[in-house]
N, C-alpha and C positions, 0 to 999 in steps of 0.2 A: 534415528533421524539425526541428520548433522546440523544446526543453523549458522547461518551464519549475520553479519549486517555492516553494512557499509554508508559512512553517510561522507557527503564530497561538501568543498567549499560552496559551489552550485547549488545549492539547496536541494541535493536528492538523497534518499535514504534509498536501501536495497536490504530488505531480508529477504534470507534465500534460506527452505531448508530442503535438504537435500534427505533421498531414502534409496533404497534398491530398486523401489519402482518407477519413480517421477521426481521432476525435479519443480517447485514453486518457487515464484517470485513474488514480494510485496513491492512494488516501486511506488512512493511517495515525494512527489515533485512540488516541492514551492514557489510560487513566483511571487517576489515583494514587489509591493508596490503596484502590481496590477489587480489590485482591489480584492487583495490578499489570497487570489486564488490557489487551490490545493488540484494537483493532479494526481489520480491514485489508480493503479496500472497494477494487474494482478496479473502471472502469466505461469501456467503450468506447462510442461513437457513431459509427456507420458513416455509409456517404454518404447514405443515405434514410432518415435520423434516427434507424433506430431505436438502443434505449440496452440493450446488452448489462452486466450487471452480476452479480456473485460477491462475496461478502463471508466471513468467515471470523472467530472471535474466539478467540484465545489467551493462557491465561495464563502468566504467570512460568515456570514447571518446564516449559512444553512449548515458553517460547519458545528456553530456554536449550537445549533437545535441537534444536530446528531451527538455530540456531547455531551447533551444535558437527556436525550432520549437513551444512551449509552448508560449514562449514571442512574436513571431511570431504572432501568434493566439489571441495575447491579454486577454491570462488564466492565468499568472503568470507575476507579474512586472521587 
């Protein structure tokens, strides 16, 4: 598997990791200042193109309880 990651001025990160079979996206979208909402965009592409995708938007207060339910779980330190 190859990965890769991309972050832009714009507040977006992009890990991609690529395989023989499919190819995955993490997109991670910030927007400051609009009550520090998190966009997070998952997008796979399997071998017969098609484009599997899920997205999800969280703010501040529920991102801080997915971090501490993360560190919880002993996934994140």
């Amino acid at each position: 598997m190859q990965s890769t990651f991309h972050a832009s001025d714009s507040g977006q990160a992009v890990i991609r990791n690529t395989t023989a079979i499919d190819n995955e996206q993490l997109v991670v979208t910030l927007h400051p200042g609009n009550d520090s909402m998190v966009d997070i965009q998952i997008k796979e592409e399997v071998s017969d193109g098609e484009l599997v995708s899920n997205s999800i938007s969280i703010n501040q207060p529920n991102m801080q309880k997915l971090v501490a339910w993360l560190r919880d779980q002993g996934v994140v330190d």
